[in-house]
N, C-alpha and C positions, 0 to 999 in steps of 0.2 A: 680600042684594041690594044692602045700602047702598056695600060696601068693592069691590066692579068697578064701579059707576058712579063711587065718588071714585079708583080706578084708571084709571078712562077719562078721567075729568076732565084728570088728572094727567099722563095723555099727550099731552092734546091739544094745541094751537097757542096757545089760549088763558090755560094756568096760568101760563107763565112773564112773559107781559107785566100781567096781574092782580097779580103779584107781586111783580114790579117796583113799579108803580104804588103797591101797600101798603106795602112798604119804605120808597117816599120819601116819603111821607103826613110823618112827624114828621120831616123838615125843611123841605117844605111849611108845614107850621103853625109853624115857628121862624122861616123867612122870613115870614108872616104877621106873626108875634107882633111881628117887628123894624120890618118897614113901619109899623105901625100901633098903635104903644109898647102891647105887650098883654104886653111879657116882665118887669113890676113896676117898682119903684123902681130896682135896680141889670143892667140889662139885660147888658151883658157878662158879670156873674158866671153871668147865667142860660141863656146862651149856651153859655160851656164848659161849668156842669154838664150842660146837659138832653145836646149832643153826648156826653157822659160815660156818662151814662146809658144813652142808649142804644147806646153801644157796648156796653155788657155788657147789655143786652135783647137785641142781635140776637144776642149769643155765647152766650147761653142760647139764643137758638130753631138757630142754628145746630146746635148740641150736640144738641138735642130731636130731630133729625131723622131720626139712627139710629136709637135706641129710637122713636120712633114709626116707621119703615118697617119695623121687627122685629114690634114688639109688634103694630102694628095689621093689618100684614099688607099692605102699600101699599108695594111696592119700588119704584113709578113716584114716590114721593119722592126719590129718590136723582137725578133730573136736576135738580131744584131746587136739591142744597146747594150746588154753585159760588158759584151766585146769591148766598144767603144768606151765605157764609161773603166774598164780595168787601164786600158790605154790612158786614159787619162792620168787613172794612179802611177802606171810605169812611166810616165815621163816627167812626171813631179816627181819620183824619186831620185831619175837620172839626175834631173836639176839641185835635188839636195847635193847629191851622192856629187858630182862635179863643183859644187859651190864647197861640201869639206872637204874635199880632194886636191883643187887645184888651188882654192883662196885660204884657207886653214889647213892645209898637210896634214887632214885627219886627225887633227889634236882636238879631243872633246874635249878639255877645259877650256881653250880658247873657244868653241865651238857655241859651246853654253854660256860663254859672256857675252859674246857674239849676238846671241839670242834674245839676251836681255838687255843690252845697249844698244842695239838698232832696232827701232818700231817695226823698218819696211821687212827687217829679218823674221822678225814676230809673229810679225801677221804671216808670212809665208809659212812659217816652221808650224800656225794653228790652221793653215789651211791641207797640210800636209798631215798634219793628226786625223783631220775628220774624214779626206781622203782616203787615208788609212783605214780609217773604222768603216766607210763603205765601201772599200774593194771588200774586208773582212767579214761582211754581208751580205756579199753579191749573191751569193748559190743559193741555190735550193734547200740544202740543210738549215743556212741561217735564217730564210725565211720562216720555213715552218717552225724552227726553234722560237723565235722570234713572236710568230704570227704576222699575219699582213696588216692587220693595224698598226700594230708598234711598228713594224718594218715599215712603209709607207713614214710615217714618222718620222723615223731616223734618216731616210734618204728625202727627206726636206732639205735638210743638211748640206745637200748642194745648192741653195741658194746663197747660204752663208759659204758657201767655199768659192763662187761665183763671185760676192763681194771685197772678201778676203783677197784674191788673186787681182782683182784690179786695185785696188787698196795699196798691197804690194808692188805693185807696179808702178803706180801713181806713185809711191816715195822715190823708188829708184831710180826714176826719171827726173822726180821732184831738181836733182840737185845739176842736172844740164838743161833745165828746164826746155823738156821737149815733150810736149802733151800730144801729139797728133796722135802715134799708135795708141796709145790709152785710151783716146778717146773715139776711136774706132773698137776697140776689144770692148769699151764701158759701153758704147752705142750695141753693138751685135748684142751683147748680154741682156742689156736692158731690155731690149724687144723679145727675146727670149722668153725673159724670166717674166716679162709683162703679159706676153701670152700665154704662161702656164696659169698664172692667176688670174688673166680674166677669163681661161676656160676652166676654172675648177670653180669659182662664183659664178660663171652664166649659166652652171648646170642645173643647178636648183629650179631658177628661174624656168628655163628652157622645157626643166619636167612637171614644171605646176602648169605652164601654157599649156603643154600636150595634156595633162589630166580633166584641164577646161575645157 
């Protein structure tokens, strides 16, 4: 009885703006934190990291969305990931947009050496391009533009943006050598991303058995 009432939920007019609304909660409390010095002694460092962070929280819940519309049995999930997966992009911008703002004072020449002398920079700066190129294909125009083969395709592309962002993280950390959160964000992903490919190779499998 429980999984049609959060299928009705899910439908309704109501889920998508609740959701929004919980999205923007933790920059909410970051604009909070800054109004009102609540983000410690060194507040810009805490600025980029927390946007940091939670770009790879929403790309974990982004990711979680098929395996839970599978497993749980709740396909009226599946209007919601746009949502989620644009979140994604706006908090990895946040994160650039406060990393030239408050570490580079907006000078793109330093900006761009920047880019090209730190690895952990790099990788972040190419996981924010592909990011970019799949907010930029989220809709419905780009799909049909596109078509759903090549589209499908191109939003592969979030496995490589999934590596890239622990990648990046894993350097950052690299130099206080402090592996734990890394290696909780690299555990969530990895099971993730592990069950999108072993449910996109069991499917084959799974419809030769039915056709025997």
């Amino acid at each position: 009885m429980l999984r049609p009432a959060v299928n009705r939920f899910l439908a309704g007019g109501a889920a998508k703006p609740l959701l929004f609304c919980l999205l923007l909660m933790p920059l909410a409390w970051l604009v909070y934190g800054a109004a009102f010095d609540r983000l410690g002694a060194n507040p810009a460092e805490a600025l980029v990291r927390a946007t940091g962070d939670w770009t790879l929280r929403m790309l974990c819940l982004v990711l979680l969305v098929t395996p839970l519309r599978v497993v749980g049995g709740l396909p009226t999930l599946a209007r919601l990931r746009r949502m989620v997966g644009l979140f994604v992009f706006f908090y990895v911008l946040l994160h650039f947009i406060a990393y030239g703002w408050l570490d580079m004072g907006f000078d793109a020449a330093d900006i761009a050496k920047d880019i090209g002398k730190r690895p952990f920079i790099l990788v972040g700066f190419a996981a924010l391009l592909l990011l970019t190129a799949l907010a930029a294909t989220s809709f419905n125009a780009a799909i049909r533009a596109l078509g759903a083969k090549r589209w499908r395709q191109l939003h592969r592309a979030v496995y490589a943006v999934a590596a890239l962002g622990i990648l990046h993280f894993y350097w950052m950390r690299a130099a206080k050598h402090n592996f734990a959160e890394v290696a909780v964000y690299a555990g969530i992903l990895a099971v993730l991303l592990g069950w999108r490919v072993w449910s996109r190779f069991s499917r084959p499998a799974s419809r030769a058995q039915t056709a025997t």
